[in-house]
Backbone as XML, in Angstrom:
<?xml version="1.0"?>
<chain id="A" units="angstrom">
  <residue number="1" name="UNK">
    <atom name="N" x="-40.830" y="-43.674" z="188.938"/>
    <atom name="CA" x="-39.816" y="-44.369" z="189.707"/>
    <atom name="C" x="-39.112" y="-45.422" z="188.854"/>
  </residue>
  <residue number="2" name="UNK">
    <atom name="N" x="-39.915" y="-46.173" z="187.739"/>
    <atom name="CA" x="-39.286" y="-47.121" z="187.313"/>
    <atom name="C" x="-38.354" y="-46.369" z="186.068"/>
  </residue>
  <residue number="3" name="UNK">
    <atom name="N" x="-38.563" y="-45.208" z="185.611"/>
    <atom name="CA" x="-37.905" y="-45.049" z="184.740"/>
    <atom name="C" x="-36.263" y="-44.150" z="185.304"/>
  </residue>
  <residue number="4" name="UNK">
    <atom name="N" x="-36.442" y="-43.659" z="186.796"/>
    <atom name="CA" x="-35.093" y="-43.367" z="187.289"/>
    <atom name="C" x="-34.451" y="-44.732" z="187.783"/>
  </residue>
  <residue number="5" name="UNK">
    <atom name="N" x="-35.020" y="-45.581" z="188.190"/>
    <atom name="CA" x="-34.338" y="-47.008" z="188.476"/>
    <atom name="C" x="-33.658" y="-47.413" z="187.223"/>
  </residue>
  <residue number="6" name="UNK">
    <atom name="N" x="-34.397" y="-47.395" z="186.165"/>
    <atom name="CA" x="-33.994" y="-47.896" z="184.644"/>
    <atom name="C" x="-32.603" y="-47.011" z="184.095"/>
  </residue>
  <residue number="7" name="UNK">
    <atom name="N" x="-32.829" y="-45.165" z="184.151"/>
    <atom name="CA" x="-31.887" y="-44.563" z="184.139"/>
    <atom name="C" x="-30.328" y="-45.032" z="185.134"/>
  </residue>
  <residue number="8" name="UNK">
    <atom name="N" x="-30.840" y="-45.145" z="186.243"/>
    <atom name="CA" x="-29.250" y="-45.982" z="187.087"/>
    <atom name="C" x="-28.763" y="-46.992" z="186.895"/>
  </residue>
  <residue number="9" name="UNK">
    <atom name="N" x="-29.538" y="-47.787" z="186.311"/>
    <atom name="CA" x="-28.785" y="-48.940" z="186.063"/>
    <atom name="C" x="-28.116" y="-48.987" z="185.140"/>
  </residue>
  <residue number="10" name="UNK">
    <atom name="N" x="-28.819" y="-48.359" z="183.749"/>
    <atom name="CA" x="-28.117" y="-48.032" z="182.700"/>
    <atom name="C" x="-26.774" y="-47.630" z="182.822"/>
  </residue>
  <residue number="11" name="UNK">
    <atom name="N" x="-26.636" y="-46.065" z="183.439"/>
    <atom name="CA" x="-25.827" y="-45.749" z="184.327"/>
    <atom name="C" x="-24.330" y="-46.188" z="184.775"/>
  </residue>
  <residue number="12" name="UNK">
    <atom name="N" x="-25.352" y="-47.043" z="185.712"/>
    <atom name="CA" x="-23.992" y="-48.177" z="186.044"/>
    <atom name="C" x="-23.301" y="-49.120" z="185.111"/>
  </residue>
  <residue number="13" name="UNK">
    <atom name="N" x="-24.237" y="-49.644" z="184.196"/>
    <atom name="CA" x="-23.219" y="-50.727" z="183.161"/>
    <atom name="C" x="-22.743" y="-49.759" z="182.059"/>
  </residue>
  <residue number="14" name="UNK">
    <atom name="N" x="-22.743" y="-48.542" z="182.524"/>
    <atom name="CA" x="-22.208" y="-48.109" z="180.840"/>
    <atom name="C" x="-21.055" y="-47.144" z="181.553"/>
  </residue>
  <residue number="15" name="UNK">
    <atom name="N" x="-20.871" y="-46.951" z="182.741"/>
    <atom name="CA" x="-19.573" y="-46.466" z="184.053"/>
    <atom name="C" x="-18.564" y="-47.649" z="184.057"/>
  </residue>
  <residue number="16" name="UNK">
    <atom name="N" x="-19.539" y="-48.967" z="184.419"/>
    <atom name="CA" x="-18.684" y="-50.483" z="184.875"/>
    <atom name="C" x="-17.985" y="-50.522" z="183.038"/>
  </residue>
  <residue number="17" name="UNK">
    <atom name="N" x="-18.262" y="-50.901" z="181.854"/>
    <atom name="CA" x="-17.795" y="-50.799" z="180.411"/>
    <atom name="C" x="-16.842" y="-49.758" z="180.200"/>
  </residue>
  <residue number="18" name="UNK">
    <atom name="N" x="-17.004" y="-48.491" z="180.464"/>
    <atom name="CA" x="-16.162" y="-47.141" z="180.320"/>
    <atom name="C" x="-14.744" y="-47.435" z="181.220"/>
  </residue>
  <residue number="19" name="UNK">
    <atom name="N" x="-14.833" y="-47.962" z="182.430"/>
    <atom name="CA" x="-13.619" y="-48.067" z="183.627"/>
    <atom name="C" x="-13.022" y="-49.267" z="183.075"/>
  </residue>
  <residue number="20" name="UNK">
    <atom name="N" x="-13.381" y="-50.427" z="182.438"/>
    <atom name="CA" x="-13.341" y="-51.606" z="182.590"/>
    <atom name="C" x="-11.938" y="-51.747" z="181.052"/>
  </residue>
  <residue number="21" name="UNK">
    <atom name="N" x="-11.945" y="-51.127" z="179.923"/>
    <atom name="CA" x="-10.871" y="-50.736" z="179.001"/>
    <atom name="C" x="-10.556" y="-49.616" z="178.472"/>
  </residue>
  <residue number="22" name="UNK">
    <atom name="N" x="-9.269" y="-49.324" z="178.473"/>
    <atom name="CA" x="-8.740" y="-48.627" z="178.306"/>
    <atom name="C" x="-7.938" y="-49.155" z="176.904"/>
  </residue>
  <residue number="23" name="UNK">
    <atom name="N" x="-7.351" y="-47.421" z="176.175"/>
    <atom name="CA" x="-6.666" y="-47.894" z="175.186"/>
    <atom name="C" x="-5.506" y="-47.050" z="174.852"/>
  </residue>
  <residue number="24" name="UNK">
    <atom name="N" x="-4.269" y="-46.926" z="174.713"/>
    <atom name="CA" x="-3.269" y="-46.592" z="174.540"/>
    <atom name="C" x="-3.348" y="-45.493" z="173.678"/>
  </residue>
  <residue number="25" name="UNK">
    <atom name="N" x="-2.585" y="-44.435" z="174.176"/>
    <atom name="CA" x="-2.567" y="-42.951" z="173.355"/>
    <atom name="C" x="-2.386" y="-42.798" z="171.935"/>
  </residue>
  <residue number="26" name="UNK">
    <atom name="N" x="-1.219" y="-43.864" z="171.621"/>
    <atom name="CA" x="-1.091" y="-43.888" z="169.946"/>
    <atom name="C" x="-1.693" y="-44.992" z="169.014"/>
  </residue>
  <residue number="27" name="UNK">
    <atom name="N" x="-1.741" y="-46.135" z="170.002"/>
    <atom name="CA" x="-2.568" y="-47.528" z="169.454"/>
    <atom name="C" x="-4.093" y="-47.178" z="170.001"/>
  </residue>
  <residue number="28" name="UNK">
    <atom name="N" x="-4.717" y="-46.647" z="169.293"/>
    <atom name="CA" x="-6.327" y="-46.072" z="169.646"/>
    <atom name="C" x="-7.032" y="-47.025" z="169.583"/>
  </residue>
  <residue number="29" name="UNK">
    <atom name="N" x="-6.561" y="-48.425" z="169.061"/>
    <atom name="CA" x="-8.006" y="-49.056" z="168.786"/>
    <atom name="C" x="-7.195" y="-51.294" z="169.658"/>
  </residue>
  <residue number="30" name="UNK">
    <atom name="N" x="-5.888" y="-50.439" z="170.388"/>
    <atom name="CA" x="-5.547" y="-52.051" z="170.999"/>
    <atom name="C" x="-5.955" y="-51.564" z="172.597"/>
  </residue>
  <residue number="31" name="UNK">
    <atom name="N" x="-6.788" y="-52.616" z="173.060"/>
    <atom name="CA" x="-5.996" y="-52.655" z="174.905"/>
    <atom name="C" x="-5.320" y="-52.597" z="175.783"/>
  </residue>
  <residue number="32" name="UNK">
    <atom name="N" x="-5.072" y="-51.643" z="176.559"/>
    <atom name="CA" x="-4.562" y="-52.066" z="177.573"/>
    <atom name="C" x="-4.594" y="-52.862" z="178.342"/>
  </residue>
  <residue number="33" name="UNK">
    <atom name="N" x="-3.729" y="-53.776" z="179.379"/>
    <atom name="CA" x="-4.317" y="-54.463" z="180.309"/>
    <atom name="C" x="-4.777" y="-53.714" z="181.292"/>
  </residue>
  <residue number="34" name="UNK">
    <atom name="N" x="-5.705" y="-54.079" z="182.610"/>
    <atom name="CA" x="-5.937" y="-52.695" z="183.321"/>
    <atom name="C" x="-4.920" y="-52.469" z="184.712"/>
  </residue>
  <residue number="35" name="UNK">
    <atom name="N" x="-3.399" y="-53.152" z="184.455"/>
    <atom name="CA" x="-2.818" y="-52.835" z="185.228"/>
    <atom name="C" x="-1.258" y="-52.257" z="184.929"/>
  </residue>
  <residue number="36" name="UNK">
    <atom name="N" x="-1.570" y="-52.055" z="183.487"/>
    <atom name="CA" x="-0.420" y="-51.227" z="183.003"/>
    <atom name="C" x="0.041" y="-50.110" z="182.644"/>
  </residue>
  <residue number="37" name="UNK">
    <atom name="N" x="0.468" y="-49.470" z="182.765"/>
    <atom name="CA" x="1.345" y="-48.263" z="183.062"/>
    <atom name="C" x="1.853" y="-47.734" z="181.650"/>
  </residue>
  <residue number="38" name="UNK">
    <atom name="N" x="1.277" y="-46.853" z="180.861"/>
    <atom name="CA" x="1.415" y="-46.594" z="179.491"/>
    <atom name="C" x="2.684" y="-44.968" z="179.556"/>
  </residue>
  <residue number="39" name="UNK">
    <atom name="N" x="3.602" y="-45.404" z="178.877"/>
    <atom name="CA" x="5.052" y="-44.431" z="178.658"/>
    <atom name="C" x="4.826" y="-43.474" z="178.040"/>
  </residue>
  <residue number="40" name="UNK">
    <atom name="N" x="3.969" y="-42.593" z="178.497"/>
    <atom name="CA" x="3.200" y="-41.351" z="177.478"/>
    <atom name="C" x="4.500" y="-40.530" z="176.936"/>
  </residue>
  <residue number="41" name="UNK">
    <atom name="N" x="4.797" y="-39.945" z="175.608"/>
    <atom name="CA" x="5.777" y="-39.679" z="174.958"/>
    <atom name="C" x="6.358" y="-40.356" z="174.116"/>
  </residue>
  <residue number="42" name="UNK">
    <atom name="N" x="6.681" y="-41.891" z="174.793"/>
    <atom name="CA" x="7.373" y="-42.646" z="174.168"/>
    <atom name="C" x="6.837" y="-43.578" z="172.637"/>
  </residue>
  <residue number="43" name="UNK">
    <atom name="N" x="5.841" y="-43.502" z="172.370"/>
    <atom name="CA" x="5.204" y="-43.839" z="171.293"/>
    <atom name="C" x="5.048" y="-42.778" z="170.212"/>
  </residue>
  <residue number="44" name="UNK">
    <atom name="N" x="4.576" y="-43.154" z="169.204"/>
    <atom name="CA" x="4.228" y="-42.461" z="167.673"/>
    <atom name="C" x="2.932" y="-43.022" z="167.166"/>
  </residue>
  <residue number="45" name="UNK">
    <atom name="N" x="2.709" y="-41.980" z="166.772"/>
    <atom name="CA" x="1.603" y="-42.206" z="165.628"/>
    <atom name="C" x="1.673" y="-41.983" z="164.122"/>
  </residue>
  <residue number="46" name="UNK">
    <atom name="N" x="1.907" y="-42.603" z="163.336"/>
    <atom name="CA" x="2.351" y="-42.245" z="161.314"/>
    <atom name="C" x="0.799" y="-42.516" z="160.416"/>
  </residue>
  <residue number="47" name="UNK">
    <atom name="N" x="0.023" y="-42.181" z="159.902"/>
    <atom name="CA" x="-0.988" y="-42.555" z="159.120"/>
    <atom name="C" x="-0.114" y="-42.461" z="157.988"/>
  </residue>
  <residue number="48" name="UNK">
    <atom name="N" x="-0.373" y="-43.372" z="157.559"/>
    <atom name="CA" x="-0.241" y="-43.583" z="155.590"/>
    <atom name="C" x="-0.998" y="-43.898" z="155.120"/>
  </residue>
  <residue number="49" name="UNK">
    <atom name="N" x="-0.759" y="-43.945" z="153.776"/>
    <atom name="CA" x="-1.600" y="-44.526" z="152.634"/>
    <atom name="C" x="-2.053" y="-45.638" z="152.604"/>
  </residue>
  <residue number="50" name="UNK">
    <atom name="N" x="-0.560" y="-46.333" z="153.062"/>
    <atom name="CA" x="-0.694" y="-48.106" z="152.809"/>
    <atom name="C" x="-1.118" y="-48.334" z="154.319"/>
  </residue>
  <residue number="51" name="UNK">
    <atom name="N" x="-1.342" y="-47.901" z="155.265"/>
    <atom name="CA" x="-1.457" y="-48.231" z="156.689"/>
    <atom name="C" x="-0.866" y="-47.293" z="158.038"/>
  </residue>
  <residue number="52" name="UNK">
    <atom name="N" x="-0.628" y="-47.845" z="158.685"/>
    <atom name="CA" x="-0.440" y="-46.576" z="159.876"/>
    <atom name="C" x="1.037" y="-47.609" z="160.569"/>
  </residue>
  <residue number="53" name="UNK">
    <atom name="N" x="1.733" y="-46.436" z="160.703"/>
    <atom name="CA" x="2.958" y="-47.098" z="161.582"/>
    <atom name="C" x="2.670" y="-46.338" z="162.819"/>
  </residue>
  <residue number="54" name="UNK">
    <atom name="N" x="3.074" y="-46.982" z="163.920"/>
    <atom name="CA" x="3.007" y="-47.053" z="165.269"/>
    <atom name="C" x="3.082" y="-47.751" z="166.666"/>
  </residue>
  <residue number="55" name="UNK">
    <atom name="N" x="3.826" y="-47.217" z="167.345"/>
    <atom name="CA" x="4.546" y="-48.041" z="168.517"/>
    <atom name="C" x="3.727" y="-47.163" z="170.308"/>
  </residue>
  <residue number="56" name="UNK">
    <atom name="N" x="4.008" y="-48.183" z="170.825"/>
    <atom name="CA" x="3.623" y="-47.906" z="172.535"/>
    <atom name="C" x="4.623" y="-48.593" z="173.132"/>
  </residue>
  <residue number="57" name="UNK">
    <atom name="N" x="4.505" y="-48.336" z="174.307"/>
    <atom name="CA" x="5.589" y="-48.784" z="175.326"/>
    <atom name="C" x="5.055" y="-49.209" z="176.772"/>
  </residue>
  <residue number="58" name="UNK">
    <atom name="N" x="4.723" y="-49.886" z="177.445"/>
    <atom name="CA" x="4.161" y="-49.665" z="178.809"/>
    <atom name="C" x="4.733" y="-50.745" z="179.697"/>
  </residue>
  <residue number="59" name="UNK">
    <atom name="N" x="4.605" y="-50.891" z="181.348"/>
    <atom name="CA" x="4.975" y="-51.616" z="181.813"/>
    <atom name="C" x="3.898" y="-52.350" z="182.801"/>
  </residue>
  <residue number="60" name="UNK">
    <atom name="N" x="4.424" y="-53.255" z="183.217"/>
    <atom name="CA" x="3.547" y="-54.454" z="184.261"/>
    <atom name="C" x="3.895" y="-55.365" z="184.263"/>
  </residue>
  <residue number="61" name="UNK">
    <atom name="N" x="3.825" y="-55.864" z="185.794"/>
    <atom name="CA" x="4.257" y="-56.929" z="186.971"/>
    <atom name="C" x="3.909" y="-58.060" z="186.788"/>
  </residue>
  <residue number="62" name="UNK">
    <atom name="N" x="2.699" y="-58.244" z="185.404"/>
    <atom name="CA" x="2.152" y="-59.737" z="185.453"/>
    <atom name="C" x="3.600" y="-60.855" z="184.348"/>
  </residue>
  <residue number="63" name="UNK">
    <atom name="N" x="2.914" y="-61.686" z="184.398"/>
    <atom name="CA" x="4.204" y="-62.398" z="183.720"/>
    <atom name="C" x="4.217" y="-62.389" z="182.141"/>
  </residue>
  <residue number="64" name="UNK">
    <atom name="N" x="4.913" y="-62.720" z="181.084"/>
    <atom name="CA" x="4.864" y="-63.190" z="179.496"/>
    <atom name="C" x="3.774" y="-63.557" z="178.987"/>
  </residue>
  <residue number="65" name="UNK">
    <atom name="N" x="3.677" y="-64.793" z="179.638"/>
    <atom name="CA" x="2.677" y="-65.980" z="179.674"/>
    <atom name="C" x="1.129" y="-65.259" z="179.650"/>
  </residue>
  <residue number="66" name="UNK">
    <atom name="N" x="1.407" y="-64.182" z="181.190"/>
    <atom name="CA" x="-0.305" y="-63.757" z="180.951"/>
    <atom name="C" x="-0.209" y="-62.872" z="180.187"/>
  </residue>
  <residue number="67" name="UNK">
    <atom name="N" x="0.553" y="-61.916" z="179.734"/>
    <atom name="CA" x="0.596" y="-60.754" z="179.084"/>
    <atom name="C" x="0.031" y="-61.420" z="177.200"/>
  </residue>
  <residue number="68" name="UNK">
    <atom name="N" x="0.495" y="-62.502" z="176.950"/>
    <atom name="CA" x="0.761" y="-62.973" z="175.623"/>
    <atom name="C" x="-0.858" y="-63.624" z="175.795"/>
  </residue>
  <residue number="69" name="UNK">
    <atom name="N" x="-1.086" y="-64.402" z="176.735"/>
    <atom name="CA" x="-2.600" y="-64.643" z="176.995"/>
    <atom name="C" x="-3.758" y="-63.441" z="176.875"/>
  </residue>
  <residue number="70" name="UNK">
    <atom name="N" x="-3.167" y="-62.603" z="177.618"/>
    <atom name="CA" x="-4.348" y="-61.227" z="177.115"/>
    <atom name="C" x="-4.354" y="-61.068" z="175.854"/>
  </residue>
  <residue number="71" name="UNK">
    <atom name="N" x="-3.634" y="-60.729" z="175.577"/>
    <atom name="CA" x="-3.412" y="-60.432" z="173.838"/>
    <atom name="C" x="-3.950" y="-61.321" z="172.784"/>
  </residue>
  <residue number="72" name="UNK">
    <atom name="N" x="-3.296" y="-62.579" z="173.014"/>
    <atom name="CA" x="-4.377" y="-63.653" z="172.195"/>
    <atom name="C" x="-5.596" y="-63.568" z="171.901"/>
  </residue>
  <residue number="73" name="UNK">
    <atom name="N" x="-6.770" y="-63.371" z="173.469"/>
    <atom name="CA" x="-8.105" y="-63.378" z="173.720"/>
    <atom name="C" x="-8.453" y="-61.798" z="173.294"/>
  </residue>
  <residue number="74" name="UNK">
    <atom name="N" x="-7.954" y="-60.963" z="173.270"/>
    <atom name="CA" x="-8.032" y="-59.455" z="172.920"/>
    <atom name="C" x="-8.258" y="-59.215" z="171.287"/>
  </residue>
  <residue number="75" name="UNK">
    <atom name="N" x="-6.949" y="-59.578" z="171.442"/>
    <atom name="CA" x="-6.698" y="-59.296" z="169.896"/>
    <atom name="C" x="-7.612" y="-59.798" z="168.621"/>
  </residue>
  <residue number="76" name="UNK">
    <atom name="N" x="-7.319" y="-61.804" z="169.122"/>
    <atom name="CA" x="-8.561" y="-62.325" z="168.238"/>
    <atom name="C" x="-9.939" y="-61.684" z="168.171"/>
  </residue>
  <residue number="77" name="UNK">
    <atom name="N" x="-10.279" y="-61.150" z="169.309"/>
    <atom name="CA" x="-11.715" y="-60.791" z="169.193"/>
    <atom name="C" x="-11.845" y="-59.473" z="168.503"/>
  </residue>
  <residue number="78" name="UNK">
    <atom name="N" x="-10.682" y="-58.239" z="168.132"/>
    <atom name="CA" x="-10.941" y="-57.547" z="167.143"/>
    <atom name="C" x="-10.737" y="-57.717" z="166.281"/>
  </residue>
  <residue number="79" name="UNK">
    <atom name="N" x="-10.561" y="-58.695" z="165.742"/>
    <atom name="CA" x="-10.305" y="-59.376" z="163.975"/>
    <atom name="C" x="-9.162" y="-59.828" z="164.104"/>
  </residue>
  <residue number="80" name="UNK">
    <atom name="N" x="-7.988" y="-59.605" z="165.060"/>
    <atom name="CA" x="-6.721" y="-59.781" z="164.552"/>
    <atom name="C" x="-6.189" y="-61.440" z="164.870"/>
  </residue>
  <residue number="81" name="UNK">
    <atom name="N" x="-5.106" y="-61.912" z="163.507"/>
    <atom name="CA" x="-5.159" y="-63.238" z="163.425"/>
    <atom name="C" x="-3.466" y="-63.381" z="164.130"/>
  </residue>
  <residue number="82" name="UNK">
    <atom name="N" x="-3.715" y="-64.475" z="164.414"/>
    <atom name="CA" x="-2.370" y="-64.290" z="165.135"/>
    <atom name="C" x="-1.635" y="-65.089" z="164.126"/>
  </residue>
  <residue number="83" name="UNK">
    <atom name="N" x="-0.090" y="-64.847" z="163.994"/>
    <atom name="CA" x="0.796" y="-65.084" z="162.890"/>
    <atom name="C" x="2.309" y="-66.078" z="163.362"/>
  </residue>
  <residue number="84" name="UNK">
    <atom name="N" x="2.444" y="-65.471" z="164.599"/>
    <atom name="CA" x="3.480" y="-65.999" z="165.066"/>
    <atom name="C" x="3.657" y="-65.593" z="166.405"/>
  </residue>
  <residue number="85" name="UNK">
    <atom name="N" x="4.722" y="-66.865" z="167.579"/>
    <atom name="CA" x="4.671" y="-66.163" z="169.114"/>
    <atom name="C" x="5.807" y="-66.874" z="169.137"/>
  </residue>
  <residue number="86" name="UNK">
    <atom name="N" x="6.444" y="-66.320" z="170.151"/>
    <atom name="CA" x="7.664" y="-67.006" z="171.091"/>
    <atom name="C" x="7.494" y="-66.760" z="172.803"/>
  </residue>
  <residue number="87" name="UNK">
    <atom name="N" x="8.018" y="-67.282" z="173.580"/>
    <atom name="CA" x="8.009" y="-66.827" z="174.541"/>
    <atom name="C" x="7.989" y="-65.066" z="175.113"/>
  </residue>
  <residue number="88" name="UNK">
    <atom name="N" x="8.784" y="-64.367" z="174.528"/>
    <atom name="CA" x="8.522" y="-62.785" z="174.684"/>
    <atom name="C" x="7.981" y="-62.560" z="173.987"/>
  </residue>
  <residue number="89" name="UNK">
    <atom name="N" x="7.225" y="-63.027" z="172.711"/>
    <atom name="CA" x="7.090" y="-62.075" z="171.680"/>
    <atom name="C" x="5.962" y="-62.732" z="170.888"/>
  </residue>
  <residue number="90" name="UNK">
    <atom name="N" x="5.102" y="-61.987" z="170.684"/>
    <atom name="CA" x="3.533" y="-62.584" z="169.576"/>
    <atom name="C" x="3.443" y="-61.265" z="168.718"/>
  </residue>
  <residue number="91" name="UNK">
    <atom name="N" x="3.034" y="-61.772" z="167.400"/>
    <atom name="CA" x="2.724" y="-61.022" z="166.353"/>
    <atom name="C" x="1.380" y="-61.341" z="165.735"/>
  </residue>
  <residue number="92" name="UNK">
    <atom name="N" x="0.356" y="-60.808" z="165.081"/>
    <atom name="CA" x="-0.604" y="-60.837" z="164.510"/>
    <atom name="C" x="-0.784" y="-59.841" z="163.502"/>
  </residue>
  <residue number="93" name="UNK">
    <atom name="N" x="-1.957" y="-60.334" z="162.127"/>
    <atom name="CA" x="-1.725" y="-58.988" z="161.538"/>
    <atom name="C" x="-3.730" y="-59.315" z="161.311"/>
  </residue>
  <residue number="94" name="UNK">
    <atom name="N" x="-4.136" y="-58.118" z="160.725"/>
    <atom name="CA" x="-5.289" y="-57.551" z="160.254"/>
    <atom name="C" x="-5.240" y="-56.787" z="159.173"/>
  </residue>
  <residue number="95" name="UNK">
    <atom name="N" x="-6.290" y="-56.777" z="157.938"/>
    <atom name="CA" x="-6.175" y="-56.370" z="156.782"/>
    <atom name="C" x="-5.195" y="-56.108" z="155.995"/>
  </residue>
  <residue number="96" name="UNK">
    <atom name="N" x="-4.450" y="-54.615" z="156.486"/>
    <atom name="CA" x="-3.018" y="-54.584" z="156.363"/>
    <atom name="C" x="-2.243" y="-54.393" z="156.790"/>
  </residue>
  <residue number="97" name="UNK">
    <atom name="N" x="-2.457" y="-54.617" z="158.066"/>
    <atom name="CA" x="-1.230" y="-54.178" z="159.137"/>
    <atom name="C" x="-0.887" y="-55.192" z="160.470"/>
  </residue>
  <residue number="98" name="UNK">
    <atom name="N" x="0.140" y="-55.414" z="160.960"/>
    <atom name="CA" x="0.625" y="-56.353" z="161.162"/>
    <atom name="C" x="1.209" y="-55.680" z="162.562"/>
  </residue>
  <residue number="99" name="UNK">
    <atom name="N" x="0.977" y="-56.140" z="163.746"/>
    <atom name="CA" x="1.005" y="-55.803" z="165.266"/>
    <atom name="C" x="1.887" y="-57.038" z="165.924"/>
  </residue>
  <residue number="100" name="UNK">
    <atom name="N" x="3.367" y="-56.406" z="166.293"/>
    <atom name="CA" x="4.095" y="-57.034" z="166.592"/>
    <atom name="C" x="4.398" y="-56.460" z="168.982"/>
  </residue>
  <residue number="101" name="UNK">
    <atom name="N" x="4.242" y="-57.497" z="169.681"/>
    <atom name="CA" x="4.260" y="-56.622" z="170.892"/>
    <atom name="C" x="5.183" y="-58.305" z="171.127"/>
  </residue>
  <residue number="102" name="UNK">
    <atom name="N" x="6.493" y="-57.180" z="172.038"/>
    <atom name="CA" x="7.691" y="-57.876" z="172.622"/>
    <atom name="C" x="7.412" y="-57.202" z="173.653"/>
  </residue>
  <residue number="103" name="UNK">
    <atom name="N" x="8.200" y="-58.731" z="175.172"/>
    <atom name="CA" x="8.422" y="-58.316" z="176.496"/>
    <atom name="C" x="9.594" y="-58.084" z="176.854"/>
  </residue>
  <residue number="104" name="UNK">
    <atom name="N" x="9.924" y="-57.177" z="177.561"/>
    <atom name="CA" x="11.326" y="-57.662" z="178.244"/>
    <atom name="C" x="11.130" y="-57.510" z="179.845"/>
  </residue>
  <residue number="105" name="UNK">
    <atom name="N" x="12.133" y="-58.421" z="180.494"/>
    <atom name="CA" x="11.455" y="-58.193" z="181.765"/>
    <atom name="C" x="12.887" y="-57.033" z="182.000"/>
  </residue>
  <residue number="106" name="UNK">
    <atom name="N" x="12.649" y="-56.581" z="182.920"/>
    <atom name="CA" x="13.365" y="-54.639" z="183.478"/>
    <atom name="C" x="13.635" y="-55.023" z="184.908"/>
  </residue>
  <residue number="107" name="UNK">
    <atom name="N" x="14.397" y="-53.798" z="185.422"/>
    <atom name="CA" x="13.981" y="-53.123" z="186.402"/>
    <atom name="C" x="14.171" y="-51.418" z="186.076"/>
  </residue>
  <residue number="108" name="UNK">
    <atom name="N" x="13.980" y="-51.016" z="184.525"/>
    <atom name="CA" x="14.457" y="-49.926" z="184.290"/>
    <atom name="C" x="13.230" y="-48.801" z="184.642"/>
  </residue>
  <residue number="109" name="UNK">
    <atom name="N" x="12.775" y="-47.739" z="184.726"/>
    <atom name="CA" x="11.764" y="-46.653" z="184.804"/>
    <atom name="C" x="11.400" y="-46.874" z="185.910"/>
  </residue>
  <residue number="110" name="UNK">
    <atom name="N" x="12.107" y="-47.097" z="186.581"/>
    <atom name="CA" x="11.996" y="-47.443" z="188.094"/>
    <atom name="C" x="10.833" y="-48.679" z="188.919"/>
  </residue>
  <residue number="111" name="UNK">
    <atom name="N" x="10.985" y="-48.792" z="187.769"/>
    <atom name="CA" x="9.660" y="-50.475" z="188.269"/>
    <atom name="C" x="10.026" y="-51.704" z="188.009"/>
  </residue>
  <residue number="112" name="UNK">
    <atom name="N" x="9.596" y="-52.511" z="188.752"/>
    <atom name="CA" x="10.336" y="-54.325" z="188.504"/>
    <atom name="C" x="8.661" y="-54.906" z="187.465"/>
  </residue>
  <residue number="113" name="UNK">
    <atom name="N" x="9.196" y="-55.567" z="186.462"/>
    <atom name="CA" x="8.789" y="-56.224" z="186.156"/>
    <atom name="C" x="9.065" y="-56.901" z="184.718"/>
  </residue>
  <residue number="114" name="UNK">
    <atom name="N" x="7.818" y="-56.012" z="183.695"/>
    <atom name="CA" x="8.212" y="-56.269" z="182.264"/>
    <atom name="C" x="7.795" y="-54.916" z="181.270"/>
  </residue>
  <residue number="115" name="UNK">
    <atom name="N" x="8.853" y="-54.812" z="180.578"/>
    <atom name="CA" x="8.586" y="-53.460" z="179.646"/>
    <atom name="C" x="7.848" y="-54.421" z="178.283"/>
  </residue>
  <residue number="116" name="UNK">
    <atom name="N" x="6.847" y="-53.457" z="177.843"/>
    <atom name="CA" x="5.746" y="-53.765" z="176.844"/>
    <atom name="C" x="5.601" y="-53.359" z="175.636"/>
  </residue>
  <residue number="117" name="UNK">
    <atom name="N" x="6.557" y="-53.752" z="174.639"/>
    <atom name="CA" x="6.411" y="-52.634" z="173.385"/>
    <atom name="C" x="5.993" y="-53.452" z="172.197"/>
  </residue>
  <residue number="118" name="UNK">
    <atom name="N" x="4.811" y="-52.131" z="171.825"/>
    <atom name="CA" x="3.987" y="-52.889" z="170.810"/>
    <atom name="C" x="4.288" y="-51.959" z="169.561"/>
  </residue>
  <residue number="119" name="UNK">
    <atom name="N" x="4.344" y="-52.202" z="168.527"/>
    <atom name="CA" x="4.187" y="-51.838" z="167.254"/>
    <atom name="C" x="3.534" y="-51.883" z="165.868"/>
  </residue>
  <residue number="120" name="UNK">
    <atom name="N" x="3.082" y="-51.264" z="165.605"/>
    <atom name="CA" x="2.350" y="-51.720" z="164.401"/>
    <atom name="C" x="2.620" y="-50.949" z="163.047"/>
  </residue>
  <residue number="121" name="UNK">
    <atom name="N" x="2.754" y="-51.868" z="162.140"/>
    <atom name="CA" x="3.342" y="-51.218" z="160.531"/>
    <atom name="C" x="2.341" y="-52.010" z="159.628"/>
  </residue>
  <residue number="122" name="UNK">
    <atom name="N" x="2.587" y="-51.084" z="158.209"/>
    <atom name="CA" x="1.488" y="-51.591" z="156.744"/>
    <atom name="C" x="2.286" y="-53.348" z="156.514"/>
  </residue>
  <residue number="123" name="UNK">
    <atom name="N" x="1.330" y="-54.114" z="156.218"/>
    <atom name="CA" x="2.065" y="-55.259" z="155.933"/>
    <atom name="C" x="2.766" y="-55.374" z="154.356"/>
  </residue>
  <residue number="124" name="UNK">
    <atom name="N" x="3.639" y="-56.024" z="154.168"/>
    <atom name="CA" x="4.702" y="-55.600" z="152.770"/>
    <atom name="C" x="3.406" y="-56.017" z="151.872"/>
  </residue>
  <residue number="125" name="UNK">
    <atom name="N" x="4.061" y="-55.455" z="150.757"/>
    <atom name="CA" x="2.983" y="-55.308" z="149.507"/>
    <atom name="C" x="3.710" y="-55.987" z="148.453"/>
  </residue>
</chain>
């Protein structure tokens, strides 16, 4: 008994971790927030030599402020240093590549809020 109790629980925190992030089709290794809406198509994926170029697109209702707040607390915690922000717009880079994500607020793709595009390129050499 104690070892099917042990099996469910397991179970459960490794279901609650799996539901809990998500990550963007071409940016494999950034976050999503978990209430955004990812523009499948609209991104690329490039591997290079010197680094990987690549963009996403997604949308959501929350504001700049929190969107640029996720990202901060996100980002820092996978290595990435942050470099520069403005009100729409924060950039950070890691080893060699450099992750630039601008807001705009919309009402375009038929949703009100803010369009989300992130990009990432090799940093100059």
């Amino acid at each position: 008994m104690k070892i099917f109790l042990s099996l469910l629980i397991s179970f459960f925190f490794v279901s609650i971790a799996k539901a809990e992030t998500q990550f963007f089709e071409t940016l494999y290794d950034i976050p999503k927030m978990s209430q955004m809406v990812e523009y499948s198509g609209e991104g690329f994926l490039f591997d290079k030599a010197d680094g990987r170029l690549a963009t996403a697109k997604a949308s959501i209702e929350e504001s700049p402020e929190e969107i640029i707040d996720f990202y901060k607390t996100a980002l820092y915690q996978m290595g990435w240093a942050q470099i520069n922000q403005k009100p729409n717009f924060i950039s950070f880079i890691r080893k060699n590549e450099k992750i630039t994500i601008s807001i705009e607020k919309t009402e375009a793709y038929e949703v009100s809020g803010n369009i989300v595009s992130f990009e990432i390129s090799p940093l100059a050499q």
